[in-house]
GUPAGU-586454 format. One record per residue (C-alpha): residue in three letters; residue number from 1; x, z negated, y. Coordinates in Angstrom, 2 decimals. Each point is the difference from the previous one (the first is absolute). Layout:
<kebas>
ala,NUM,X,Z,Y
...
</kebas>
This chain:
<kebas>
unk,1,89.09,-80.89,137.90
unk,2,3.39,-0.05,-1.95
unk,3,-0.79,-2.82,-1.92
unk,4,-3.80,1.57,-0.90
unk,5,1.69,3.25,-1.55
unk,6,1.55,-2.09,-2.24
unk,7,-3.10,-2.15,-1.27
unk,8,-2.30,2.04,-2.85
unk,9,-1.92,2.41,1.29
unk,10,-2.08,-0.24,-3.34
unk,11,-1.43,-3.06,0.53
unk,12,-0.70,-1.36,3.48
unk,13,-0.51,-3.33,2.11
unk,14,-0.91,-1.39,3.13
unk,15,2.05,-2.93,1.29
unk,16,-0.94,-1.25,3.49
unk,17,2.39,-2.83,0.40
unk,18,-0.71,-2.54,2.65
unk,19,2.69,-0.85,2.54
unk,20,1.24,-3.69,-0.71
unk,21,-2.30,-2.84,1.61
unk,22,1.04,-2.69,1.75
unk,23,2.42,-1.97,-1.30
unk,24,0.51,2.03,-3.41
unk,25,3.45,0.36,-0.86
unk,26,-0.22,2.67,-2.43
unk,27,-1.16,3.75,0.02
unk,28,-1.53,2.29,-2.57
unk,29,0.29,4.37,0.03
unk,30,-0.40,2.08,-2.95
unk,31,2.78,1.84,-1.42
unk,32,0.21,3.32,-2.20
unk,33,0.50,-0.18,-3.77
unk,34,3.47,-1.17,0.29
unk,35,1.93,-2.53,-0.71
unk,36,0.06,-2.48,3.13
unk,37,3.84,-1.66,0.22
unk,38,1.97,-1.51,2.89
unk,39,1.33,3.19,0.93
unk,40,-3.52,1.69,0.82
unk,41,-2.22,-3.40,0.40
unk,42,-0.23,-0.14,3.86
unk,43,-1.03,4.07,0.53
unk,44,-3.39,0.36,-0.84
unk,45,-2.53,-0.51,2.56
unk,46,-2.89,2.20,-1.25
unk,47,-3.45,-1.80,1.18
unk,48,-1.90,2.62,-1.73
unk,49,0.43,1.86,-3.91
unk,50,-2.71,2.29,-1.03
unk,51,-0.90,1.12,-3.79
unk,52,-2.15,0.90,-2.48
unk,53,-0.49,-0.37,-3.64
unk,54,-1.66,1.08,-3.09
unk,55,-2.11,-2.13,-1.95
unk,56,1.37,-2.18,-2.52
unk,57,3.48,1.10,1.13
unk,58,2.48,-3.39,1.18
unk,59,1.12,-0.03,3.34
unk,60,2.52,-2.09,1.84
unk,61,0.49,-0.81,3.62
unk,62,2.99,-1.49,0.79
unk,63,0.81,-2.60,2.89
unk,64,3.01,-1.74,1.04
unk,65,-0.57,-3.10,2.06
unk,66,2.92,-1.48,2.43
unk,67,1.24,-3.23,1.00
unk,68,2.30,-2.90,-0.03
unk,69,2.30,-0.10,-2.94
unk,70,-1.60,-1.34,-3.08
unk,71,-2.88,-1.01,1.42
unk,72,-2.49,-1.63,-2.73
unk,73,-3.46,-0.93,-0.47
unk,74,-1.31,3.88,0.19
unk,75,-3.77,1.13,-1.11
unk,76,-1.94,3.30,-0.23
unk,77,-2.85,1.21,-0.87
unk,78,-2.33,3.15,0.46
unk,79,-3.61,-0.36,1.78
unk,80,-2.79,2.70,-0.41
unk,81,-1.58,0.26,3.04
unk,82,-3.66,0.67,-1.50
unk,83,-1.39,-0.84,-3.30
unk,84,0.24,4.28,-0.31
unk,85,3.32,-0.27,0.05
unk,86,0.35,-2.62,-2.61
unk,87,-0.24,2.51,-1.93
unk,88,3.55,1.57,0.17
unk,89,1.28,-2.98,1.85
unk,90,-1.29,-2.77,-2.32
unk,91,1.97,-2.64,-1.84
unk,92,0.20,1.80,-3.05
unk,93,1.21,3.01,1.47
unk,94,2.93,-1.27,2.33
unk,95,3.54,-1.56,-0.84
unk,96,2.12,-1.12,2.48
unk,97,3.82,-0.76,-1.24
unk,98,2.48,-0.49,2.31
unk,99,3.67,1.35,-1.33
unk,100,2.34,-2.34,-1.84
unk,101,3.39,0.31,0.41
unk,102,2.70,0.53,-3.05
unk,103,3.34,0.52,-0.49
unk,104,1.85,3.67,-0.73
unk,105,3.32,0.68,-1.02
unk,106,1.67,2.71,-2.16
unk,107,3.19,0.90,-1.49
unk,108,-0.08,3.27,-2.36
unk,109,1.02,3.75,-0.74
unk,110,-2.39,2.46,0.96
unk,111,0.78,2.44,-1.44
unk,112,3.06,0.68,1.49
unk,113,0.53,-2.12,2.64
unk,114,0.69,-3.90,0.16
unk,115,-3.03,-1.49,1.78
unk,116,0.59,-4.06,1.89
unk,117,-3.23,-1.19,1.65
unk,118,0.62,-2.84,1.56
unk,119,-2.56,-2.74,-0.84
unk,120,-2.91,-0.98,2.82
unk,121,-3.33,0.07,0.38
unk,122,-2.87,2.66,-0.29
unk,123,-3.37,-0.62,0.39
unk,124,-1.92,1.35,-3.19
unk,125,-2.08,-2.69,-1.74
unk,126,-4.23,-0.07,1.02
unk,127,-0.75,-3.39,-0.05
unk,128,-3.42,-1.25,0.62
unk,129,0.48,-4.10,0.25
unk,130,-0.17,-1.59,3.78
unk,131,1.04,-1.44,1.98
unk,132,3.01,2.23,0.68
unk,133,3.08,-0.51,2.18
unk,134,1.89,2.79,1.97
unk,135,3.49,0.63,-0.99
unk,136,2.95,-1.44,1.02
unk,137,0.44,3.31,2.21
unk,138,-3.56,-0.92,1.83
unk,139,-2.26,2.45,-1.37
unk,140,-2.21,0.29,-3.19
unk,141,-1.52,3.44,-1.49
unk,142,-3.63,-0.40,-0.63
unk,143,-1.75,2.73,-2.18
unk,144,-4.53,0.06,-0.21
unk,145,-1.18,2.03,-3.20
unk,146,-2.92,1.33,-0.16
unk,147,-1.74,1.18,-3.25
unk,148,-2.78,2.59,1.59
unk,149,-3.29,-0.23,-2.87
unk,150,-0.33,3.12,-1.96
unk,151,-3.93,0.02,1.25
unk,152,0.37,-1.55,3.47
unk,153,-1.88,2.86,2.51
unk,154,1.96,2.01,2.32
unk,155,0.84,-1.37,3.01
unk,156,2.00,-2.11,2.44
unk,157,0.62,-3.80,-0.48
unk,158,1.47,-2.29,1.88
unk,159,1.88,-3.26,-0.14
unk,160,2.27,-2.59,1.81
unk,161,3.18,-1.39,-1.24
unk,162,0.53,-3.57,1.40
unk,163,3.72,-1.72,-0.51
unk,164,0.04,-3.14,1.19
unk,165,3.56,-2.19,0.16
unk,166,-0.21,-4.11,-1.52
unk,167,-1.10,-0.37,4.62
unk,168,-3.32,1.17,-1.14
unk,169,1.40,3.14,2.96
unk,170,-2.08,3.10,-1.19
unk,171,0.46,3.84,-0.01
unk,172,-2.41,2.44,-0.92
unk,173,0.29,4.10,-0.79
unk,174,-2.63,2.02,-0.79
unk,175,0.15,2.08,-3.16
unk,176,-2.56,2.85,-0.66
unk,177,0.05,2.01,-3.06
unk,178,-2.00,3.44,-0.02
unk,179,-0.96,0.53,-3.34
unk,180,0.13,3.77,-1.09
unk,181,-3.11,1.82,-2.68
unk,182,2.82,0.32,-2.59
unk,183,0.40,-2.16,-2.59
unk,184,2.94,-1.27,-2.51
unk,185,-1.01,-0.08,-3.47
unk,186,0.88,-3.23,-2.23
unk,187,1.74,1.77,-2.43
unk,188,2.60,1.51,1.77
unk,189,0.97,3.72,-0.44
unk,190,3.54,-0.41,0.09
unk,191,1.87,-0.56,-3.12
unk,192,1.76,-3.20,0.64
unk,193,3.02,-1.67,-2.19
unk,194,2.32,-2.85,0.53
unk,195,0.79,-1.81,-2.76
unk,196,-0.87,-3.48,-0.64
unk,197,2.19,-2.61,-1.49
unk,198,-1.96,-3.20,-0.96
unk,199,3.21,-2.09,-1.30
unk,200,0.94,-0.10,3.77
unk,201,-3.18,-1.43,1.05
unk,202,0.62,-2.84,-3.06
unk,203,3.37,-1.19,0.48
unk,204,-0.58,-0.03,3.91
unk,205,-3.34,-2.37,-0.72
unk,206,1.69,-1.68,-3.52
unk,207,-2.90,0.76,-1.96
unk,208,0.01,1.81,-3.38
unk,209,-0.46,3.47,0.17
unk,210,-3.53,1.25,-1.32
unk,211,-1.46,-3.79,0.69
unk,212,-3.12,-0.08,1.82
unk,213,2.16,-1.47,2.72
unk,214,2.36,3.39,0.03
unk,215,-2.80,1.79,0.10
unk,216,-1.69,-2.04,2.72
unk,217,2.83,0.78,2.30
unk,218,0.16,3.14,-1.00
unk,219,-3.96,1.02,0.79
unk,220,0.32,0.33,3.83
unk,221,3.55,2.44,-0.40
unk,222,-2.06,2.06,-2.05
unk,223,-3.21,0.02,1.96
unk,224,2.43,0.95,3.17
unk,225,1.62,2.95,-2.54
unk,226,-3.61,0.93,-1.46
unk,227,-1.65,0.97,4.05
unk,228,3.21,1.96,0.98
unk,229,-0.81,2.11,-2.87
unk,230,2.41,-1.17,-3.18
unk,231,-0.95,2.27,-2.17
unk,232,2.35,-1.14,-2.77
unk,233,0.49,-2.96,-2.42
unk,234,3.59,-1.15,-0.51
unk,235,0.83,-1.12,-3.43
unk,236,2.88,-0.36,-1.52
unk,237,0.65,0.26,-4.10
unk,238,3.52,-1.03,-0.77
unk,239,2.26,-2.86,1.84
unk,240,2.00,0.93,3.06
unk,241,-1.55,3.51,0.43
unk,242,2.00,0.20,3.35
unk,243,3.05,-1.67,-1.02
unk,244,-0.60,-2.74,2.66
unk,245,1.02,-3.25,-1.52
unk,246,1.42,-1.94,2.87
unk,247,-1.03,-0.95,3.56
unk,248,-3.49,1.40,0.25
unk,249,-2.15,-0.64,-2.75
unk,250,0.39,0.87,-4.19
unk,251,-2.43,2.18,-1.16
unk,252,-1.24,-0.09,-3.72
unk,253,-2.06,1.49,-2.09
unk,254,-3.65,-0.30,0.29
unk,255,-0.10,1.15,-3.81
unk,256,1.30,-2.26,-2.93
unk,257,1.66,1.95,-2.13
unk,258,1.35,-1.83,-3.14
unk,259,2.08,1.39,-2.79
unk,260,-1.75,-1.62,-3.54
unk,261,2.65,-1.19,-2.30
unk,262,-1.22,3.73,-2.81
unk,263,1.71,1.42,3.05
unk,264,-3.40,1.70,1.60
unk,265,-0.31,0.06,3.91
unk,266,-3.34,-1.29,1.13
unk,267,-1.30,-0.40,3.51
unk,268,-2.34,-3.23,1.68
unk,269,-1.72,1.57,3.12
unk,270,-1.61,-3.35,0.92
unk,271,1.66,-0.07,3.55
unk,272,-0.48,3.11,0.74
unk,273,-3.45,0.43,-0.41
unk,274,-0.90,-3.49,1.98
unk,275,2.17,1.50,3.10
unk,276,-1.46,3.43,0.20
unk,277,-3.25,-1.13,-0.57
unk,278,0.94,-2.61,2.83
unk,279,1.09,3.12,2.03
unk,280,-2.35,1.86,-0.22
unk,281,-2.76,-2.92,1.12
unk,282,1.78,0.09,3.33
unk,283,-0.70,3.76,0.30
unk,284,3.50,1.74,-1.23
unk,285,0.09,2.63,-2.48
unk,286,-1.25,1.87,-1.99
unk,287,3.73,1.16,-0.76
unk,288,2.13,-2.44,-2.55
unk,289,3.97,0.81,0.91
unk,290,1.86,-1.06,-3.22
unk,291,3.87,-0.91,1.13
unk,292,2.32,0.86,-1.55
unk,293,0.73,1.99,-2.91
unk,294,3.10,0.87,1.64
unk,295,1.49,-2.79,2.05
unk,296,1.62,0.54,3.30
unk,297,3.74,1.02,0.42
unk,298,2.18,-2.31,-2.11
unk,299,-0.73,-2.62,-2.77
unk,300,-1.76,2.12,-2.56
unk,301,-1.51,-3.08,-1.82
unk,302,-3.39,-0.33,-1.43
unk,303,-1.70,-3.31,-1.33
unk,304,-1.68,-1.68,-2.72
unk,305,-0.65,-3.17,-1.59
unk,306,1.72,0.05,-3.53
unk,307,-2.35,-2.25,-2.71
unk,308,2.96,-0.54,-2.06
unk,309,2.36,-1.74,2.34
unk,310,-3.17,-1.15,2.25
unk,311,2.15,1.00,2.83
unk,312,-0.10,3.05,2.50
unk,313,2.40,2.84,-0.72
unk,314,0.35,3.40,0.98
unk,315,0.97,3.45,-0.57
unk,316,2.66,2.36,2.13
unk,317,-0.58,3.27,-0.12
unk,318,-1.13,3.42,2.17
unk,319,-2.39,2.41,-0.54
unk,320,0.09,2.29,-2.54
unk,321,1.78,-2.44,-2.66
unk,322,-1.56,-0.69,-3.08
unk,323,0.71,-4.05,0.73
unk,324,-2.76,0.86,3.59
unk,325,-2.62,1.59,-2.12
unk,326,0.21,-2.74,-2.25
unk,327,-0.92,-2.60,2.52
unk,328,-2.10,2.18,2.24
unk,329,-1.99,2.06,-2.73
unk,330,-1.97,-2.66,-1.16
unk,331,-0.65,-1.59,3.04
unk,332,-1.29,3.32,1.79
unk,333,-2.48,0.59,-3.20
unk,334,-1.37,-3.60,0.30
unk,335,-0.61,0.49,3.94
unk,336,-1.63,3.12,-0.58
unk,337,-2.27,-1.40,-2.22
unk,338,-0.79,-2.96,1.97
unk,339,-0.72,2.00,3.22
unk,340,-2.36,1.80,-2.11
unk,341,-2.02,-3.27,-1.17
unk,342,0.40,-0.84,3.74
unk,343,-1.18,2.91,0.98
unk,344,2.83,0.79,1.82
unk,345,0.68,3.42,-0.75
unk,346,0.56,2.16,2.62
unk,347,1.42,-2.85,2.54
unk,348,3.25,-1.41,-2.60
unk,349,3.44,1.42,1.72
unk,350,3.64,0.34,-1.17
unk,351,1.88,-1.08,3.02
unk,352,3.07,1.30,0.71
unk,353,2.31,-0.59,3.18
unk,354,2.88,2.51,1.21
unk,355,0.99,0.89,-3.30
unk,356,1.85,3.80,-0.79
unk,357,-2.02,2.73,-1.28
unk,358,1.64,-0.32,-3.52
unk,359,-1.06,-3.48,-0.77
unk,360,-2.91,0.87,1.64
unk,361,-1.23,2.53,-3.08
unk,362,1.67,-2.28,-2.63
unk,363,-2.15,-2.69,1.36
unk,364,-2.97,2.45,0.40
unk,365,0.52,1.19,-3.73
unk,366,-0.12,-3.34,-1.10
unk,367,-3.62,-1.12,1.32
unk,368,-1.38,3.07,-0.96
unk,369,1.12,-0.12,-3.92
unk,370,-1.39,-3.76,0.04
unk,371,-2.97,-0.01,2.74
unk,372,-0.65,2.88,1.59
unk,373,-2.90,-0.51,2.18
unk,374,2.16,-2.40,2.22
unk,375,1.14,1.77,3.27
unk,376,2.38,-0.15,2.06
unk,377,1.53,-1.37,3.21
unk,378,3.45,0.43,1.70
unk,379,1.41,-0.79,3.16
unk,380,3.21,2.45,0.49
unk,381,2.16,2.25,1.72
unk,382,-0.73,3.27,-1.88
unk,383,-2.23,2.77,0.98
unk,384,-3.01,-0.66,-2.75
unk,385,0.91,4.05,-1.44
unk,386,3.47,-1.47,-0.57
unk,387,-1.30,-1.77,-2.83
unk,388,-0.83,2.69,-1.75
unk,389,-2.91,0.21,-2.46
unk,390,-0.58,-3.55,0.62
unk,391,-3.10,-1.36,2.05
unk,392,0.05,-2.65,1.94
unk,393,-3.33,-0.72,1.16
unk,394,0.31,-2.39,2.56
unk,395,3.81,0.69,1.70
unk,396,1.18,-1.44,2.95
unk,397,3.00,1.17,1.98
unk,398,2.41,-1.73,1.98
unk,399,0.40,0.56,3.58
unk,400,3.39,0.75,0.68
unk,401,2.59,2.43,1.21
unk,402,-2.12,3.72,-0.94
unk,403,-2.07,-1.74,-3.14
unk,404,-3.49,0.69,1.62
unk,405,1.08,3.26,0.83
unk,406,-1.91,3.90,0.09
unk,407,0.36,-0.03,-3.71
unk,408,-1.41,-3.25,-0.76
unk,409,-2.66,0.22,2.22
unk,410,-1.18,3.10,-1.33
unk,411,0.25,-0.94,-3.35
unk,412,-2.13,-2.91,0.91
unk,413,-2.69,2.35,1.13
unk,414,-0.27,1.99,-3.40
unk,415,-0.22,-3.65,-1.94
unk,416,-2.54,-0.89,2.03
unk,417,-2.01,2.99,-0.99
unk,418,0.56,-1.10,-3.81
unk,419,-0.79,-3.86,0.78
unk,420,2.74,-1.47,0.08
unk,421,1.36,-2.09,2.69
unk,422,2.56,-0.09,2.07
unk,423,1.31,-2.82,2.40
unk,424,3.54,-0.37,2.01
unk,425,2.01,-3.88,0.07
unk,426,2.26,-1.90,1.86
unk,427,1.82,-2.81,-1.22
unk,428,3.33,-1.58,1.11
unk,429,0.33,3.38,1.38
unk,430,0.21,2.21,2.28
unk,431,1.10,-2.26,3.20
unk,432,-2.78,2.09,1.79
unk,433,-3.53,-0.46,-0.29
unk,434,0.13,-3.12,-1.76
unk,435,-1.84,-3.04,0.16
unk,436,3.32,-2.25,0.43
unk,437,-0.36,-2.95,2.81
unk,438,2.17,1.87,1.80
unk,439,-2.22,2.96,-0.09
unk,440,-2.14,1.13,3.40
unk,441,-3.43,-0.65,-1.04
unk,442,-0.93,3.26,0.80
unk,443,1.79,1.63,-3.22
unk,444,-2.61,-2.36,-2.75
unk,445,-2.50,1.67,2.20
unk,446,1.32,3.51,-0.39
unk,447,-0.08,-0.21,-3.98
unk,448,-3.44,0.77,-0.60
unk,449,-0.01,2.60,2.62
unk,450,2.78,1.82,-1.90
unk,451,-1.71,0.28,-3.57
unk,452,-2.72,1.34,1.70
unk,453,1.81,2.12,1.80
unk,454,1.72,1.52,-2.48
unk,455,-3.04,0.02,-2.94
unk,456,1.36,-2.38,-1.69
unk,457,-2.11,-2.81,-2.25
unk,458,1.25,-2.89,1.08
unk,459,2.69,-2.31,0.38
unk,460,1.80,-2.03,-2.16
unk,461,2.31,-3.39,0.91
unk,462,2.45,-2.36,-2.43
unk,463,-1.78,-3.12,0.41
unk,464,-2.24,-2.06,3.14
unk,465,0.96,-3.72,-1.03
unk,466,3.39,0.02,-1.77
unk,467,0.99,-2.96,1.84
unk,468,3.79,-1.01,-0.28
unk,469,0.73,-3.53,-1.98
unk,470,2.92,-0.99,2.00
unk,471,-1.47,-0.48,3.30
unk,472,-4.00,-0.23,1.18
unk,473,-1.21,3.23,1.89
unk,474,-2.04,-2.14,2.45
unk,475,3.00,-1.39,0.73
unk,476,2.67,2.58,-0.49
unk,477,-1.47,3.72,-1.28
unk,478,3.79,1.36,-0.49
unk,479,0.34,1.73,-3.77
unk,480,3.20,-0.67,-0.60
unk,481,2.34,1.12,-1.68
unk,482,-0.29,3.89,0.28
unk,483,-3.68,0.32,2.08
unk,484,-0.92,0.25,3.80
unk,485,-1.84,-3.02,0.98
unk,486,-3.48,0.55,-0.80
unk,487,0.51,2.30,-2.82
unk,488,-1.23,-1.82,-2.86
unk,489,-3.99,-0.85,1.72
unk,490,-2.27,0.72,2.26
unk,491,-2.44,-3.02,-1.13
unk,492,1.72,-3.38,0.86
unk,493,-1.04,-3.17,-2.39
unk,494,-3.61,-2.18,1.48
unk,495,-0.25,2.99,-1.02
unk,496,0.44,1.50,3.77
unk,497,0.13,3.56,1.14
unk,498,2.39,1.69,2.28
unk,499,0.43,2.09,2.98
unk,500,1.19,2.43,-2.37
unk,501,-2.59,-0.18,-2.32
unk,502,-2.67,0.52,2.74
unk,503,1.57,2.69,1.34
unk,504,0.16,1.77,-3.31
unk,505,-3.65,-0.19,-0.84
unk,506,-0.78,1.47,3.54
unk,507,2.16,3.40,-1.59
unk,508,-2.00,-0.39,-3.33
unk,509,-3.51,-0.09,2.37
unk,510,1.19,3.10,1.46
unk,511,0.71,1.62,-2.73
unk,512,-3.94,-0.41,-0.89
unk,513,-0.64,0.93,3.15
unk,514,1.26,3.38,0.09
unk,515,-0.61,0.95,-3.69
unk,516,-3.98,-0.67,0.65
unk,517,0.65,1.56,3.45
unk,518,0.75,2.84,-1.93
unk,519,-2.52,0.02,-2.60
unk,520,-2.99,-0.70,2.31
unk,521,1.45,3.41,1.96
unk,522,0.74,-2.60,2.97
unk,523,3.83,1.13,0.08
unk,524,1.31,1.67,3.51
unk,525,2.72,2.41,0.31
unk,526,1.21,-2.44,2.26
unk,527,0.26,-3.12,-2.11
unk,528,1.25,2.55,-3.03
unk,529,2.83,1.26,2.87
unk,530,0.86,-4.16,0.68
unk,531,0.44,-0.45,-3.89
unk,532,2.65,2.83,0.07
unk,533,2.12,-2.05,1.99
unk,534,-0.23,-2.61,-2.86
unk,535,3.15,0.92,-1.80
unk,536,2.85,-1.91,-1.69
unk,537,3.09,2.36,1.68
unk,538,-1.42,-0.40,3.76
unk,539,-0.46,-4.36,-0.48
unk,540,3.84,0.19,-1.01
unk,541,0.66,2.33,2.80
unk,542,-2.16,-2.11,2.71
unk,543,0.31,-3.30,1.54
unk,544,-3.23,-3.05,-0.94
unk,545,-1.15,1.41,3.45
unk,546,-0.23,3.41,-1.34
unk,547,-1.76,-1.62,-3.11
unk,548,-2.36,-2.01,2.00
unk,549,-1.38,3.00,2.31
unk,550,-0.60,2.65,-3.47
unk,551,-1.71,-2.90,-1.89
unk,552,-2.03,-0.46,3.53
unk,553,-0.73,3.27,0.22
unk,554,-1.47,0.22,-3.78
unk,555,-2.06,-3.37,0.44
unk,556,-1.25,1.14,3.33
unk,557,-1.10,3.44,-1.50
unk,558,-1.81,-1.77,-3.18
unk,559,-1.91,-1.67,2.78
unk,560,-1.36,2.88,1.69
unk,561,-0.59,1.64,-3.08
unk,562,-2.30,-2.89,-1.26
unk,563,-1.59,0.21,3.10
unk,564,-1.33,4.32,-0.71
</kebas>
């Protein structure tokens, strides 16, 4: 019973796992939503897991199978057992990965303290290809997805797993998903937004970025983004908007902006226009987040090709110098005016990242002297009133130390009565919740629980496939230097997802869940009490075992409450 408290109580399945026949030399038993590792691998022995499900809502049952030490020649796959149940059960419905293996190490300051991870192996990488081997440590994590249809009736459904070993040896579970009246829409309610970076995904493949090759690899990422809700479009309008220029990728400018040789500024929005349209075709948008008019922390640099010299040069400057509103001026009037050709207005951004109130109105000023119907989005430290006069309509604030405090949260409330949203981020920080390899699964799960927990938008992430140039992250996933392992993706290359990933979605689902929970008058004073307990102070106060039982308890209680 120990190990069921910590499986989701949201969704729920039935494993019936058969006792090994003769002569097999391996075993099968279903785990919780954890990360299965030497330490734990040999202590479950559940026969039987029990959930339920929404439809159209992914749900993952997670198995570890045992034996002798890399062991090879490993199938599985999932049977209906009647053509009914082909219909939740089917082909098109069911992955099953088993867990790859990568390297993690670290070696940072955070914030304070000097962090040394010593490198070995986590288990984080979904990978669908078989035959599979058992590790070197004689087991092998095994996770079954199923996507429940959004119009499949009501109902239970069953299935069997069958693992067999390269013997032809056989074992079979029984799955059974009961699928629950509510549904998940397509468009999902939360407001999702992690950044993409599309030079990452061309250097790592050595195509040229914006070929129909980039964009080829590109399609599936996006797709992935687009169903956990990406709401937003990540473009970027000047070269190095982040300053990174060395082991991870080089971003540029997805807008050519050339300086004629009468001296006048003009723009080429070619690229840009090809990649959000390409965006939004895999279902992100409708919002266009322009980075950066101010770039982040140092190098103050901003680019252009100069027609006289045919070579690129730049200008250094801050904002509120006559030498920025020189460069930026034009540009910003030219944008404005394509967006509304586009007919973009309405969804074109100023991004901004962590940047002090001051150069926050100088930059603020700026757009709105030379396009003011472009908005504005900021991921920060500062209580949104700190800023002033100043609106920033889509604001996202970091969670750390007492950022998402009382204040905040109450400030968020009033915004969202004028329309404007209001999300919360994590980045490189804080240590806890994270979505680091070395994080318990547990917190990526308690993310989406917490915005809407707390009535907050959404949720908002630097970057799912940043992947690091000096080492492959199905090989090695550290970010070094300066990052916990991990910290840079949650989408491996193929492209493949992660534990991590997975686990995140299941906190955006929830999220849905309870704000239509709420909104069809479905909500309990008993799942509204469990979402109490979803607070920021008491996960840094708690152990993961702490964690694991409030997230239970909320999961558990949007289950009854879809049952009313």
């Amino acid at each position: 019973m120990g190990d069921m408290k910590l499986a989701r109580a949201v969704s729920f399945l039935v494993f019936a796992c058969a006792l090994p026949g003769a002569g097999a030399a391996f075993s099968v038993a279903a785990t919780p939503l954890v990360r299965v590792e030497a330490a734990n691998a040999a202590q479950f022995t559940n026969a039987a897991w029990r959930a339920a499900a929404w439809r159209n809502e992914r749900v993952h049952a997670p198995f570890v199978i045992r034996g002798a030490a890399g062991a090879e020649g490993f199938t599985a796959r999932v049977e209906p057992e009647t053509a009914r149940d082909a219909a939740v059960f089917g082909a098109g419905a069911v992955q099953v990965r088993w867990v790859r293996e990568t390297l993690a190490s670290a070696n940072y300051r955070y914030p304070w303290v000097w962090v040394d991870i010593p490198e070995h192996k986590v288990g984080d990488i979904l990978d669908p290809s078989q035959p599979f081997a058992l590790t070197d440590r004689a087991f092998r994590a095994l996770w079954v997805t199923v996507k429940t249809p959004p119009d499949v009736a009501p109902g239970l459904y069953r299935a069997k797993l069958v693992v067999k070993d390269a013997t032809g040896a056989e074992e079979r579970c029984a799955l059974a998903i009961e699928v629950l009246p509510m549904t998940l829409p397509s468009r999902r309610r939360m407001y999702l937004d992690i950044w993409q970076t599309p030079w990452t995904v061309a250097r790592y493949y050595n195509v040229k970025p914006f070929s129909p090759e980039h964009y080829a690899r590109m399609e599936p990422i996006f797709r992935e983004l687009a169903a956990a809700g990406q709401k937003a479009i990540t473009a970027t309008i000047t070269d190095y908007p982040w300053n990174i220029r060395t082991n991870i990728d080089t971003p540029r400018s997805m807008v050519r902006y050339v300086k004629r040789r009468d001296g006048v500024f003009v723009a080429d929005f070619s690229t840009l226009d090809e990649f959000v349209d390409f965006a939004k075709r895999c279902g992100i948008g409708p919002q266009i987040h322009c980075y950066a008019l101010v770039k982040f922390q140092k190098h103050r640099d901003y680019w252009y090709h100069d027609e006289a010299t045919g070579k690129e040069a730049h200008v250094d400057c801050d904002p509120g110098t006559p030498e920025y509103e020189a460069y930026w001026g034009p540009l910003l009037r030219q944008l404005e005016a394509h967006a509304r050709a586009k007919g973009w207005i309405g969804d074109i951004y100023a991004a901004l990242d962590e940047l002090p109130p001051r150069e926050v109105a100088l930059t603020v000023a700026l757009v709105k002297k030379y396009a003011p119907s472009i908005k504005f989005q900021m991921a920060g430290d500062v209580n949104p009133a700190g800023f002033g006069d100043v609106q920033i309509d889509n604001y996202s604030q970091s969670l750390r130390f007492d950022y998402v405090s009382r204040e905040f949260l109450a400030e968020a409330a009033r915004r969202r009565e004028r329309g404007l949203i209001t999300t919360y981020y994590i980045c490189c920080i804080p240590e806890r919740p994270n979505s680091f390899l070395t994080s318990p699964l547990v917190e990526q799960r308690w993310l989406g629980l917490f915005a809407v927990a707390k009535g907050l938008d959404g949720f908002l992430k630097s970057t799912s496939h940043r992947w690091m140039s000096n080492v492959d992250p199905l090989v090695d996933a550290s970010c070094k230097p300066g990052w916990a392992p991990g910290e840079c993706f949650l989408i491996y290359p193929g492209p493949l997802l992660s534990l991590r990933w997975e686990m995140m979605v299941d906190g955006f689902e929830n999220y849905d869940k309870v704000t239509i929970l709420r909104e069809s008058g479905r909500m309990t004073s008993r799942l509204q009490n469990a979402l109490k307990w979803i607070d920021y102070q008491r996960l840094l106060e708690g152990k993961t075992s702490d964690l694991e039982r409030l997230v239970g308890n909320v999961e558990r209680e949007i289950e009854n409450a879809s049952r009313k």
